[in-house]
C-alpha positions in Angstrom: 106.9 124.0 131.1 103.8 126.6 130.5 100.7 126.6 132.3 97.4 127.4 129.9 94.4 128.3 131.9 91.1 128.0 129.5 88.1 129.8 131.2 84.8 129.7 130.5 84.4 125.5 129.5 80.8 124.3 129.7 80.1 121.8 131.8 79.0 119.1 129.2 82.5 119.6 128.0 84.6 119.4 131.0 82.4 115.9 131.7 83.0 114.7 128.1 87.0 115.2 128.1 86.2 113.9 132.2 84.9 110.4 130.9 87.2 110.2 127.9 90.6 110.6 130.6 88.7 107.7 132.6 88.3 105.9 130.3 92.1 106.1 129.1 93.3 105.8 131.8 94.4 109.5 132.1 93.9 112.5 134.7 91.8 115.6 133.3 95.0 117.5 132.5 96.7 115.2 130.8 93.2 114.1 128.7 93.1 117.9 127.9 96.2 118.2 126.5 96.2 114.9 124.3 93.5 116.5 122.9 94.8 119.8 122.3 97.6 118.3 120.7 95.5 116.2 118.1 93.4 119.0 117.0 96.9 120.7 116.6 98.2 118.0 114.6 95.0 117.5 112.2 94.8 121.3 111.9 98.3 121.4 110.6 98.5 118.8 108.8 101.2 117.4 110.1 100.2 114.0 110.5 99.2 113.5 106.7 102.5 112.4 104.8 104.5 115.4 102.8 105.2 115.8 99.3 108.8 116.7 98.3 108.3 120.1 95.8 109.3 117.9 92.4 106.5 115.4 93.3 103.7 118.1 93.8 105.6 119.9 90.6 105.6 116.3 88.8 101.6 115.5 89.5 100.8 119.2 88.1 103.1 119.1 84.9 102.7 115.9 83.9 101.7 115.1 80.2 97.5 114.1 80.8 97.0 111.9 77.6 99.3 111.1 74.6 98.7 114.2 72.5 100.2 115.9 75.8 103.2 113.0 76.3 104.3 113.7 72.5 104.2 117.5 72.7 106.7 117.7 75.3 109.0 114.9 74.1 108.9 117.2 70.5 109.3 120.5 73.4 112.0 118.6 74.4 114.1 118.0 71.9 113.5 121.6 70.3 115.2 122.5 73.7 118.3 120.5 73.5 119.0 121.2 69.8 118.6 124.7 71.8 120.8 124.0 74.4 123.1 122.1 72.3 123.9 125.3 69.8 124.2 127.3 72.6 126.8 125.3 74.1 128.7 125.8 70.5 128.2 128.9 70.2 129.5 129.7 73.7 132.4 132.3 74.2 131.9 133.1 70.5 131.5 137.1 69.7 127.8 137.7 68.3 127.4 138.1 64.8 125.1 141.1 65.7 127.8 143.3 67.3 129.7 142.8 64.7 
């Protein structure tokens, strides 16, 4: 393990994280880097819970009233008839090159 030296630490400070380690039941040290790793935590975020990318995608994309909900079912099926000819259509020379 690493050793962090911190310099300069006034001395209302060192007797604030002082009476919290009493009071915890902890030495200085170990009061100081409970700390340190809370802030890190917070700061991070880390302790909040995670989003998986389709639920953050979801909450963004997701119809907002019914106009919305009924435009993308109509979106929706415009793309499968879409997909749907495409499928048919696949392998098939293009009338274009013709």
């Amino acid at each position: 393990m690493g050793d962090l030296l911190i310099r300069n630490i006034s001395d209302a400070l060192k007797r604030d994280i002082s009476v919290r380690a009493e009071k915890n039941g902890n030495s200085l040290s170990d009061e100081a880097k409970s700390l340190l790793q809370k802030a890190v935590v917070d700061a991070s975020g880390a302790g909040a819970p995670t989003k998986s990318a389709w639920e953050a995608m979801r909450e963004i994309l997701a119809p907002k009233n019914e106009a919305e909900a009924r435009e993308a079912e109509e979106y929706a099926k415009i793309m499968d008839e879409i997909e749907a000819e495409r499928k048919r259509n696949f392998g098939r020379p293009s009338e274009e090159l013709e």
